[in-house]
C-alpha positions in Angstrom: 0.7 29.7 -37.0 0.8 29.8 -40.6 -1.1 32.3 -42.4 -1.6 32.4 -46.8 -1.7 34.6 -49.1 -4.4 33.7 -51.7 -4.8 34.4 -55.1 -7.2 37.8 -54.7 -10.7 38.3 -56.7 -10.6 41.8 -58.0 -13.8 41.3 -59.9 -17.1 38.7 -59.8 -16.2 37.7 -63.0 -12.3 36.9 -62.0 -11.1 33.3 -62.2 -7.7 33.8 -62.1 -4.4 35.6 -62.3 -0.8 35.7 -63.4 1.9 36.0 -60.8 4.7 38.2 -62.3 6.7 38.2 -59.3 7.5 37.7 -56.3 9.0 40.5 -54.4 10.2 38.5 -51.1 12.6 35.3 -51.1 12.0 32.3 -49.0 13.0 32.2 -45.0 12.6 36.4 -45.4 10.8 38.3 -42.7 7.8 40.3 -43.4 5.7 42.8 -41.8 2.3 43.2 -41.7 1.7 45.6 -44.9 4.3 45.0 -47.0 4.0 44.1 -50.8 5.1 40.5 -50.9 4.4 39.9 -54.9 2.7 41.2 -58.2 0.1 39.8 -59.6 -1.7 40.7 -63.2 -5.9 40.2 -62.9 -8.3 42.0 -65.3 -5.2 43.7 -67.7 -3.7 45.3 -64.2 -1.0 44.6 -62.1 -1.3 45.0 -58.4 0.5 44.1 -55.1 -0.2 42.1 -52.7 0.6 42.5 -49.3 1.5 40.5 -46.4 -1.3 40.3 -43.9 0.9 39.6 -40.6 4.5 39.9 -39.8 6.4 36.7 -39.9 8.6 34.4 -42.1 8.4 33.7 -45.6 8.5 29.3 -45.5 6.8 28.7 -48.6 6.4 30.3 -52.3 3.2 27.9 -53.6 3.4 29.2 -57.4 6.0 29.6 -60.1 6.6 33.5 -61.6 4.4 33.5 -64.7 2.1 30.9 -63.6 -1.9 31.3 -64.1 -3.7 30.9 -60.5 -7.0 30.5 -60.0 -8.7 32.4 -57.3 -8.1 31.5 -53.4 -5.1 29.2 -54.5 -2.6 30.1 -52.3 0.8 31.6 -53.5 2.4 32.1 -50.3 3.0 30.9 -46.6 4.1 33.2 -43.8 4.9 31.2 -40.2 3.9 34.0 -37.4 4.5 33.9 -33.6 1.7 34.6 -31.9 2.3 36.3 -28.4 1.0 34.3 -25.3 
């Protein structure tokens, strides 16, 4: 199952952001939790974390690149348990 990591709205008024970085490389594993990039909305710079455990098998935006809002910037591939 693959789950992404949008672009957040910190604010009514927010269109977009600024990814600064990302803080996880591509085919990395991830836990639920864990800061996967920094982004910069409204003059502050916050971290995003992953919101399941799984593999890193897609970075969607380039560092310094304005994102609007519910664009995704990345793709984790979980298992799910049966």
């Amino acid at each position: 199952m693959i789950t992404e990591i949008k672009m957040p709205a910190l604010s009514d008024a927010m269109t977009h952001g600024k990814l600064l970085c990302y803080l996880v490389q591509l085919g990395q594993t991830v836990t639920k939790g864990q800061p996967v990039a920094e982004v910069e909305a409204d003059k502050a710079n916050i971290e995003i974390e992953a919101p399941a455990d799984g593999k890193i098998v897609r970075l969607c935006a380039s560092v310094d690149e304005v994102v609007p809002v519910n664009n995704t910037l990345i793709q984790i591939e979980s298992q799910q348990k049966s």
